[in-house]
C-alpha positions in Angstrom: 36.5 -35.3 59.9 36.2 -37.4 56.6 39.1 -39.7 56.2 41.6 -37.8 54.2 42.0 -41.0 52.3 39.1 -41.0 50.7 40.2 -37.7 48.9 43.2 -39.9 47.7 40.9 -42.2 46.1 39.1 -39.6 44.4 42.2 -37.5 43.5 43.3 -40.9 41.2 39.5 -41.2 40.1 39.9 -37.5 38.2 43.7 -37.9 37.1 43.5 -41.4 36.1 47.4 -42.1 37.5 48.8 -42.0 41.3 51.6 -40.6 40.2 49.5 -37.4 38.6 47.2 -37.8 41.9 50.1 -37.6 43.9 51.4 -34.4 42.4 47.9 -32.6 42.5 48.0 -32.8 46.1 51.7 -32.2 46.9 52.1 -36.1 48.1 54.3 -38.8 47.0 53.0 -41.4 44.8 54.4 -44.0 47.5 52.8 -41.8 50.0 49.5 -42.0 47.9 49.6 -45.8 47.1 50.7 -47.1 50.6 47.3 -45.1 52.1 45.2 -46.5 49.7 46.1 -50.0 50.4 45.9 -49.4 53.7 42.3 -48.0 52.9 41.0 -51.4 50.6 42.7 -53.9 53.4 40.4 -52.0 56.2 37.6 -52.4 54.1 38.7 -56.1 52.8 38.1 -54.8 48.8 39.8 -54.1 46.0 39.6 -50.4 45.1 41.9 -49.9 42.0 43.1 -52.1 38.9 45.8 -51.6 36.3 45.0 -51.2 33.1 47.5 -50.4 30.9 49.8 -47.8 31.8 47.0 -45.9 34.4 45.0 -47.3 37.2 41.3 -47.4 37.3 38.6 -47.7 40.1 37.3 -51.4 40.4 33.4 -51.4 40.7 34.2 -51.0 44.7 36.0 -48.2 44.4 33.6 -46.3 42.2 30.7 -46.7 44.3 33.7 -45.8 47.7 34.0 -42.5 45.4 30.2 -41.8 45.0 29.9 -42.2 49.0 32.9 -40.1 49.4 31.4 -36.7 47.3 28.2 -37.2 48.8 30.5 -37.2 52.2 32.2 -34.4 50.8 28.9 -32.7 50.4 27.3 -33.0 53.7 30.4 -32.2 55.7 30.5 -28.6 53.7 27.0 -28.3 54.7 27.9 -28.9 58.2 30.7 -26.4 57.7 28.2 -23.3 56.7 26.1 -24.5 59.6 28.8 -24.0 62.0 30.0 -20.9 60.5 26.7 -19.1 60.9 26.8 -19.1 64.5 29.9 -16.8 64.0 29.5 -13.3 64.9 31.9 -11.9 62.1 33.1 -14.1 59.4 37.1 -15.2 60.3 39.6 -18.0 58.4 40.3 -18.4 55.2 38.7 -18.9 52.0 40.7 -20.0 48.8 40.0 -18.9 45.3 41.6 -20.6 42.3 41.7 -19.3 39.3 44.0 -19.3 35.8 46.0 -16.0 35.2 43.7 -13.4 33.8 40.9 -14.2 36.2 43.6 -13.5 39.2 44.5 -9.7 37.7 41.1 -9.0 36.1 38.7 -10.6 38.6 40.0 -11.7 41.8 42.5 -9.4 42.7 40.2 -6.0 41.9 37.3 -7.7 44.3 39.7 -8.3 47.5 40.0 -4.7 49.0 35.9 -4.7 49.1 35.8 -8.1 50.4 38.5 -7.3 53.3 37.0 -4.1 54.2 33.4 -6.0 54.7 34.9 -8.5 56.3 38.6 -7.7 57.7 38.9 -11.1 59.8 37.7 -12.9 56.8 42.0 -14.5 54.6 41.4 -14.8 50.9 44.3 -17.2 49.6 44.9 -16.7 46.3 45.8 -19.9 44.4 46.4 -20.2 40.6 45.4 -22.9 39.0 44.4 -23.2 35.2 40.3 -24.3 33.8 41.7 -28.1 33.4 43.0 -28.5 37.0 40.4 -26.9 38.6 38.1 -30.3 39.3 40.8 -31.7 41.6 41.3 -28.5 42.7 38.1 -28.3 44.3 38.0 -31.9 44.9 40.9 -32.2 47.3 40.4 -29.1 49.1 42.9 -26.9 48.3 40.3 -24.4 46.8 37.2 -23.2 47.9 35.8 -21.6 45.3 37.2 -21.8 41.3 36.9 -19.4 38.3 37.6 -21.4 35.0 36.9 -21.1 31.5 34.2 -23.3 29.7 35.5 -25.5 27.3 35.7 -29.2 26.3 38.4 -29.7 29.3 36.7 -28.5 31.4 33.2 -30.8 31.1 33.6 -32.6 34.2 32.5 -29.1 36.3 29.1 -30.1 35.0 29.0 -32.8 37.7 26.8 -33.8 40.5 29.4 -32.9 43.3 30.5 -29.7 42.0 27.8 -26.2 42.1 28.7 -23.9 39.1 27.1 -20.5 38.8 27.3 -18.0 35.7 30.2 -15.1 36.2 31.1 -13.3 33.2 31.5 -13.7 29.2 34.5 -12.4 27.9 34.7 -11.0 23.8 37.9 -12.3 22.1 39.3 -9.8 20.1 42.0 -10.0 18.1 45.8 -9.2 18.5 47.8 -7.8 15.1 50.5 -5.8 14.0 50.2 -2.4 13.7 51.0 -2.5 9.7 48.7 -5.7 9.2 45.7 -5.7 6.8 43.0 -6.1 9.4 44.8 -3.2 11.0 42.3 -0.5 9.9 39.1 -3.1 10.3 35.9 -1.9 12.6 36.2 -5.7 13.0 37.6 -8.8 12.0 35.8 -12.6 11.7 37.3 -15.5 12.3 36.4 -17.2 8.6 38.8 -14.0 7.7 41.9 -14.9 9.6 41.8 -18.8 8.7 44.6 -18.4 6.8 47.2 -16.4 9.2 49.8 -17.5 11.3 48.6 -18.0 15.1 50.4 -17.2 18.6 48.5 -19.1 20.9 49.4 -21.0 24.0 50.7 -24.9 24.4 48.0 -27.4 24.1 47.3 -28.1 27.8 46.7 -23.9 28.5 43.6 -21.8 28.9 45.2 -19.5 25.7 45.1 -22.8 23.1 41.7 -24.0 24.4 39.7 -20.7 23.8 41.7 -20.1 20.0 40.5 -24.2 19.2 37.1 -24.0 20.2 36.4 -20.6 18.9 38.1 -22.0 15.4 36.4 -25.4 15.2 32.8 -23.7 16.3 33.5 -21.5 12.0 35.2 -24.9 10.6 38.8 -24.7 10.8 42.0 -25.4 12.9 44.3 -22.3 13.8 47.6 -22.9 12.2 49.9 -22.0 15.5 53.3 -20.7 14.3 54.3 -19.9 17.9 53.4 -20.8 21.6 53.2 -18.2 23.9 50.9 -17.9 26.8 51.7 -15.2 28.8 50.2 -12.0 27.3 53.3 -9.5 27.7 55.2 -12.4 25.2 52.2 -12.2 23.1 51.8 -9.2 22.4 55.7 -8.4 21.8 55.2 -11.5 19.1 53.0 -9.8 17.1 54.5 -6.5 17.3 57.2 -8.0 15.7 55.3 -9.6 12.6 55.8 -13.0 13.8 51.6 -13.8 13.8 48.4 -12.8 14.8 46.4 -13.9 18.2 43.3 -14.0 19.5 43.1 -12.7 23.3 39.8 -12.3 25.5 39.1 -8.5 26.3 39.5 -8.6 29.5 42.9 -9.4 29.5 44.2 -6.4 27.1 45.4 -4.6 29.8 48.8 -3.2 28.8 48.8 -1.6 25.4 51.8 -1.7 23.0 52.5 1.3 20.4 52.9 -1.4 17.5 49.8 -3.5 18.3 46.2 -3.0 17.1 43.8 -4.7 19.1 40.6 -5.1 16.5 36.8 -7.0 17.9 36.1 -10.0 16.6 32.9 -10.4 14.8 30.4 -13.3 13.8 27.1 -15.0 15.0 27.7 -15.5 17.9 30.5 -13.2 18.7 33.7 -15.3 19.8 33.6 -15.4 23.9 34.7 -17.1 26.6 32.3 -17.7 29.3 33.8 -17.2 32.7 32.0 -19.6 35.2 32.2 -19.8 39.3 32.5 -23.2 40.9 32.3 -24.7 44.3 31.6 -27.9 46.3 28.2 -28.9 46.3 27.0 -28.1 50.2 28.9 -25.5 50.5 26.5 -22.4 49.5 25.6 -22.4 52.8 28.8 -21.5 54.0 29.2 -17.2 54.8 32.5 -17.5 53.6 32.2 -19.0 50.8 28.8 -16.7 50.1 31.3 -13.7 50.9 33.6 -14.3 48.8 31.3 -15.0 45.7 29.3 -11.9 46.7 32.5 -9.6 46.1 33.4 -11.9 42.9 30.1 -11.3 41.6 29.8 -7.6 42.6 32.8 -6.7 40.8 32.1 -8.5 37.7 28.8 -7.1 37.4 30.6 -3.7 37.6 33.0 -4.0 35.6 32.0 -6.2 32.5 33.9 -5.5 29.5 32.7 -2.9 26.9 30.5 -4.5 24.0 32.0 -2.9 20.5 
């Protein structure tokens, strides 16, 4: 087994903090400190430095952290090697993924994925785009669903696999009696001058409205902060904005809401992407579970209008 320190070290490499470390991984910060020390006295270097208010790697340490992902790597490679000599696939496997890819993607593909496999445990684990690097990182998911967007950057790297899922239309959320109401479609450049419901700054909701916005030239002007969809919706039933939301997470109509495409070149999307730890593709869990992901997106991609 790879010494569970080393994914300490790079938990505080991604999060730039022990104490934000520390809570990632449901540890104490003292917890997370005293191991590490314990870590750079065995190795007789020093592995982390203040600066500032944060902590960051000393030239040690980041070369500790490259050895420790390439570790990371092989050992998921030995962990599809084993796994193949299985008759029938058995364990768990852990999916992360924020909220609508849990309803509208990972929940629907479960029921195929247990009846193919019944000894086979999907744990379900949210956990929003940002997060999803340490995530992975640490172990506590096998496989991730996340959103690309500027947070989300760091999936790009060597350590990490990332595999095309889905893209997802924005459309856009208004009240019944608005203007745009009776509109085949709607552009952004049209609505940069209504009041927004979006989420807070560190959700999925706020990170799809600000790239879709900056990519025609403007900032959304956010009158209200709502992320959960069932809030958003009542919102702008009741006049109080208008809010872009991705297709596939329109699921529950409301009498007073019109729900009108977005147009523009490029249409707004978001682009739903699959991640997992390099070295483990060859792992028939993990290649299970992507399998039924995969199988259900391609069946179920949302309508072009």
């Amino acid at each position: 087994m790879i010494d569970s320190r080393l994914q300490l070290l790079i938990a505080v490499c991604e999060h730039g903090t022990v104490t934000a470390a520390a809570e990632a991984l449901y540890r104490t910060p003292s917890g997370v400190s005293r191991q590490l020390k314990e870590l750079a006295r065995e190795l007789d270097v020093d592995l982390l430095e203040r600066h500032g208010r944060r902590v960051r790697l000393t030239p040690a340490g980041e070369r500790l952290v490259a050895h420790a992902r390439a570790l990371n790597a092989q050992w998921e490679t030995a962990l599809g090697d084993v796994a193949t000599a299985a008759t029938q696939l058995c364990g768990p496997i852990s999916i992360g993924g924020f909220p609508t890819a849990i309803s509208s993607i990972i929940a629907p593909a479960l029921p195929g994925l247990r009846a193919q496999h019944p000894q086979l445990r999907p744990v379900v684990k949210e956990v929003y785009s940002g997060e999803l690097v340490a995530a992975l990182e640490s172990g506590a998911v096998d496989l991730g669903i996340y959103v690309a967007d500027d947070s989300t950057g760091g999936l790009s790297a060597d350590h990490l696999t990332v595999t095309g899922l889905q893209d997802d239309p924005l459309d856009l959320l208004v009240p019944r009696a608005h203007p745009f109401a009776a509109a085949e479609t709607v552009t952004l450049q049209d609505a940069a001058h209504q009041d927004w419901i979006t989420g807070h700054p560190h959700q999925d909701a706020y990170a799809e409205l600000l790239a879709a916005t900056r990519a025609v030239g403007y900032a959304p002007r956010v009158a209200h902060l709502a992320q959960e969809f069932t809030a958003t919706t009542a919102l702008v039933a009741a006049g109080a904005g208008i809010a872009a939301v991705p297709r596939l997470a329109m699921t529950i109509p409301h009498p007073d809401v019109v729900q009108v495409p977005l147009a523009g070149s490029p249409v707004p999307r978001r682009r739903i992407l699959l991640a997992r730890r390099r070295g483990s593709e060859e792992n028939p869990r993990v290649a299970a579970a992507m399998r039924a992901l995969q199988a259900h997106c391609s069946d179920s991609a949302p309508a072009q209008v």
